[in-house]
N, C-alpha and C positions, 0 to 999 in steps of 0.2 A: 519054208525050209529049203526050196529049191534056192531062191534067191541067197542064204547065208552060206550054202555049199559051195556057190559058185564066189562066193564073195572069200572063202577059203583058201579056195584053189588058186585065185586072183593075188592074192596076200605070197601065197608061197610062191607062187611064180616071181614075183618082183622080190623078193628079198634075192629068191637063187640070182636073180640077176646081178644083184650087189656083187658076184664074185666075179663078175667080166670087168666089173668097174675100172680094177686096178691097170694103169698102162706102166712100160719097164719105168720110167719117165718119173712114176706118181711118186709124191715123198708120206711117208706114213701117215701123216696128219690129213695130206687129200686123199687117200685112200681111205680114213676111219670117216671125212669129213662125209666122202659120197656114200659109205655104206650105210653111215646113220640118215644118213639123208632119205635114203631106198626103205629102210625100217621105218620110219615116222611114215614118209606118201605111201607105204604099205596100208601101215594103219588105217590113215584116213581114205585110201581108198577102200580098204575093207566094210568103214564106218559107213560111205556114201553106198557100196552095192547094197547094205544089208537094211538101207532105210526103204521098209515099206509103204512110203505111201503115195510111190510111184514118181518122186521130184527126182530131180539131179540136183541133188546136193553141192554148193560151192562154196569149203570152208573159206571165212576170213581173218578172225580172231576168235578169243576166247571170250566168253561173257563177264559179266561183274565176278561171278563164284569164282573164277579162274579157272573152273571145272571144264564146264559143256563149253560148243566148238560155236560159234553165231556163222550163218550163214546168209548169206547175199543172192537179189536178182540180178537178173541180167543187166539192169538199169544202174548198178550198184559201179564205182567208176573202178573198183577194186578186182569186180569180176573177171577180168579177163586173165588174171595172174595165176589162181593156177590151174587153167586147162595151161598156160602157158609152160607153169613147173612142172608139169607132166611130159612135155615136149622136150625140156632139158634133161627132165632124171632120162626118157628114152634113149636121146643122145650119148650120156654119161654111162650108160649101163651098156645098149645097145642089145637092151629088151625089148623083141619086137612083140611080145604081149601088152606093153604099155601103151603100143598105137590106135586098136581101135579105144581104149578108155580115153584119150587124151583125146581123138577124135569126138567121141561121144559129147566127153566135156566142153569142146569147144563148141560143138556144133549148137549144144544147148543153149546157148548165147546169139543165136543168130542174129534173133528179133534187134541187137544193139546197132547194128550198122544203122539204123533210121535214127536211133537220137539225133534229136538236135537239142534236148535241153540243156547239157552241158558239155563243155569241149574233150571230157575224156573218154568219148570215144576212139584216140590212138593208144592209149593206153589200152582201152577194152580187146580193142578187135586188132592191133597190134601185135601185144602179146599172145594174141590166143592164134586167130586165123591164119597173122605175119609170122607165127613160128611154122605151124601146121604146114602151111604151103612149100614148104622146103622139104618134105619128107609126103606128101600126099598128090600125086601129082592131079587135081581137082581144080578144076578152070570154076568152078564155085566158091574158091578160099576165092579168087585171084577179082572176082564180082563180089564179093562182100568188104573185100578191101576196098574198091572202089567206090561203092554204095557209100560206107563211113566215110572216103573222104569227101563226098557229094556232103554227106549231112554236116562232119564237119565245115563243109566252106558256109554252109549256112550262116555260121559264128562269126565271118570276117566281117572285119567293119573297114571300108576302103579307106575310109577318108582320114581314119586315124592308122591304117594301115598293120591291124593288129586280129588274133582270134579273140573276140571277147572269149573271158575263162567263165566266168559265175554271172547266174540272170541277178537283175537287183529286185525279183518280185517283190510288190507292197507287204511287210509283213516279216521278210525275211531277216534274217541277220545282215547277212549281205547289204541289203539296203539301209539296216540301220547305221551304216557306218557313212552313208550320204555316197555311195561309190557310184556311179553312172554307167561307167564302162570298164570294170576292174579286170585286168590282166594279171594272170600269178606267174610266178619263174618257174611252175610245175607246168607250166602251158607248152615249154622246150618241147618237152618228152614225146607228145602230141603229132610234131612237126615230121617225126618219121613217116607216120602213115602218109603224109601228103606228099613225102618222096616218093615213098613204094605206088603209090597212086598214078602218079605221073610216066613211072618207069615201065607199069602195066597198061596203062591205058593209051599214052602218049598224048594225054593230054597235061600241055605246060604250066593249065592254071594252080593246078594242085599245088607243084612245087614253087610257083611264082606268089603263092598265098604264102607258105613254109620262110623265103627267105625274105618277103614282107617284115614279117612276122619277125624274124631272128634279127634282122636289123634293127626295126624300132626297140627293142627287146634291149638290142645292145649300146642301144643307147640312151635309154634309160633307167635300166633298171640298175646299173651297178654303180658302187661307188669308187671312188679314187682308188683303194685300195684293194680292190680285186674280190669286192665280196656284193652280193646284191639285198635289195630288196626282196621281202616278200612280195607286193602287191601294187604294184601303179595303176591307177586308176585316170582314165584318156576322158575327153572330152571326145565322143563319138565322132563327131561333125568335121572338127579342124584338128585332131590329133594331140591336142594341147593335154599336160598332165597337171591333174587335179588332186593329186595327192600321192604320196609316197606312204605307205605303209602294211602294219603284218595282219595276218589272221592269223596264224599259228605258231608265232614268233614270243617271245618274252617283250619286245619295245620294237616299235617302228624302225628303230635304228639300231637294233639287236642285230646276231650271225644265228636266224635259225637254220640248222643244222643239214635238214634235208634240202631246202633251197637252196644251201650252198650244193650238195649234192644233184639236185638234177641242175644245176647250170654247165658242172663240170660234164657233167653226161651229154646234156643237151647241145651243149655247143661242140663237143667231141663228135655226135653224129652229125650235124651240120658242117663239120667239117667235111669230114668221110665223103658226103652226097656232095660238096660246093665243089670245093679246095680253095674254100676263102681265108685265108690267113688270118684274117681278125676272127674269125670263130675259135682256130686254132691258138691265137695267142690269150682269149678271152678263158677257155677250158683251162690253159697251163698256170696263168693269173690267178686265177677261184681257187685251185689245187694248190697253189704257196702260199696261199693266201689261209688257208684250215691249215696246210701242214705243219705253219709255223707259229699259228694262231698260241697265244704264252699258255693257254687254258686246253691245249688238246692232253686228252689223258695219255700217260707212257702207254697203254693198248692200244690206243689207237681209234678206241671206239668211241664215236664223239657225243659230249651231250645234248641233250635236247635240244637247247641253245645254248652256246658258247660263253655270251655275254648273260645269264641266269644269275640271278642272286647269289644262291645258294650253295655255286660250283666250288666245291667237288661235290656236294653232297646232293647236286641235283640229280635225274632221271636220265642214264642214256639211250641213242637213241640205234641202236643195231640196225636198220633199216639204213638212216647213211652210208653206214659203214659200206654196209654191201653194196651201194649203189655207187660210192666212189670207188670202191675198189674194181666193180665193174668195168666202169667209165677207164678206170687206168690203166685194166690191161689192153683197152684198145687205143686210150691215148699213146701208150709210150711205142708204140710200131708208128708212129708219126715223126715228121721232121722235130724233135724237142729237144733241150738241150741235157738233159737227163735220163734218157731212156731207162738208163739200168736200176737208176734211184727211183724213179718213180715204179716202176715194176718191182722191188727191192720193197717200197712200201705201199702196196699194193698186196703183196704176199705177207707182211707184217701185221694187217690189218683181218689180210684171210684165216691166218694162222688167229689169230685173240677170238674171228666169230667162231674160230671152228674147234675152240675148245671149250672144256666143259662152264669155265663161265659164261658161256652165250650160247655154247651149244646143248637143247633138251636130251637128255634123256628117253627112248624111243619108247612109246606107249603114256609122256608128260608132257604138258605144255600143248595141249590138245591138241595133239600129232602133229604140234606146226616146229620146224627146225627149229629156228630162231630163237632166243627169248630176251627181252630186254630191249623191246622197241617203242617209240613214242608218237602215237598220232597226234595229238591234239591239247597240250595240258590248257590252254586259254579256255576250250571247250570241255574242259575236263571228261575227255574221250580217249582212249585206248591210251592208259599211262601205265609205263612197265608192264608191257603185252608182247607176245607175237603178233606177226601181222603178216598177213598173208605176199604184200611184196617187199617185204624182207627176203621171205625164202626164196622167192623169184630171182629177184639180182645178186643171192649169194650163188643161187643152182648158174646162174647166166655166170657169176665170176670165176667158179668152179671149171665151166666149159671154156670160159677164152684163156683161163691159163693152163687149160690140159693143152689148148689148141698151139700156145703160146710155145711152151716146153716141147710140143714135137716137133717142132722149127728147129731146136739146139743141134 
């Protein structure tokens, strides 16, 4: 009983928070976007205090029923999103009852810093640790970041000058696609922790792995036209590529949706850490390249993939959405030739998730913001779901255009 009392109090706390949210600045729709937002991470944080049997709970979608919430270990490449979005509602509200829970959350994750099975631990301990540490001054976040990029480097293959992304163990899917050394354009995203590594530790290999990395990347994952692959797959040894193709794509030679999305992110932050202009010119490329794509819907919210049989009537994918829109409030503070345009639809795109067609209803869509997102239709895995970083990179879009607007 004690635990759901306090899990009470916990809930009212953060919704009161909702009403610091608004700045003179906000326009109605970001004002209703973060209140609802504080009501749903209410919820589920109310969900997680009142489960007795002693876990820390870390929602990530909804299950098959659409009902109950499915939750994730630490090993889960998902987990670190939202101790992450508890880091941004804090920011957004400027609820400092949301610290030690966001803490808590994150900390629960520790044990991730040691993977080496697969490359998203920047993702993990990125989002979780690499937000924390700006608000917790703890020389502990600042050695857990470092630890993951230790285990990250693990993943580098020199000689093809890449992080391998996915193991090809015997048995796996993975391997049944004959892949040896498969790289995914999600592997971008990654590349941060091994900035942040380098700038704490002052060791140069971190970042000299990161723009390895982002060069071979840039050269061949994408095509003439400004759009990438999902998955090139390297010959370990001499760097050579052994195949071009998707795992979570409709064809090899499809626009899935979210890759275009963390390319435009990925190479946006690589700029930010270089100042290498081909990173910069490669984000602005990927981003005309969806903008003008003849298949993007008038909302803005894109589908699964682009090139989809089916389109219009295919599945979209709200997680892009939020992930470019992300990407472009920090792209257009960059040298581009657009600024205003691309900010302009950046908020075009915020405004579609942040209305009632994409945005749940608080206490629906099992307390996750978002709805109408697509992990996986090839694996027919989370289609037409929330997903737990959808509301990550909308809560992150939400903050760089509050941040954005207090510049005006």
């Amino acid at each position: 009983m004690k635990k759901l009392i306090m899990s009470a109090a916990v809930f009212a706390a953060i919704v009161a928070g909702c009403n610091k949210s608004a700045t003179p600045t906000a326009t109605d729709w970001e004002a209703e976007a973060i209140s609802n937002a504080c009501e749903q991470m209410a919820l589920q944080v109310k969900a997680i205090e009142s489960d007795t049997t002693g876990r820390i709970l870390n929602p990530v979608t909804t299950k098959r029923n659409r009902f109950s919430t499915s939750y994730c270990s630490y090993a889960d490449w998902r987990s670190g999103f939202f101790p992450g979005s508890m880091w941004y509602l804090y920011e957004l509200t400027g609820d400092s009852s949301l610290v030690p829970l966001a803490q808590k959350y994150t900390e629960a994750i520790a044990d991730a810093q040691y993977l080496t099975s697969h490359h998203d631990i920047g993702f993990i301990i990125n989002c979780s640790y690499g937000n924390g540490r700006r608000f917790i001054n703890k020389e502990d976040y600042d050695k857990v970041l470092v630890q993951a990029a230790q285990s990250l480097s693990t993943r580098f293959r020199p000689n093809a000058g890449v992080i391998q992304s996915w193991n090809t163990t015997p048995g796996s899917w993975q391997a049944s696609r004959g892949w040896t050394c498969p790289v995914i354009i999600d592997n971008m995203m990654n590349l941060e922790l091994m900035f942040e590594a380098t700038k704490i530790s002052g060791d140069s290999t971190f970042r000299n792995i990161a723009v390895s990395h982002a060069d071979k990347t840039l050269a061949e994952h994408f095509r003439p036209d400004g759009s990438c692959f999902h998955v090139v797959d390297y010959d370990p040894e001499n760097g050579n590529v052994l195949h071009r193709q998707t795992g979570q794509g409709y064809a090899d030679s499809s626009v899935w949706s979210r890759g275009q999305a963390w390319a435009i992110y990925g190479y946006t932050l690589c700029y930010r850490e270089t100042g290498d202009t081909r990173y910069l010119d490669q984000a602005v490329k990927t981003y005309e390249f969806m903008k003008n794509h003849p298949n993007m819907p008038e909302d803005l919210i894109p589908y699964w993939d682009m090139d989809a049989p089916d389109v219009p009537n295919e599945p979209r994918d709200a997680s892009s959405a939020a992930i470019i829109a992300s990407a472009l409030y920090e792209l257009c503070t960059y040298p581009v030739a657009d600024p205003e345009g691309m900010r302009e639809y950046a908020d075009n795109m915020m405004k579609s998730l942040a209305s009632p067609a994409y945005t749940a209803k608080p206490g629906e869509n099992g307390r996750f913001i978002l709805m109408h997102s697509t992990g996986s239709i090839p694996h027919n895995s989370e289609i037409d779901t929330p997903l737990n970083y959808a509301d990550y990179y909308y809560l992150e879009a939400l903050k760089r255009k509050r941040d954005l607007d207090s510049k005006i």
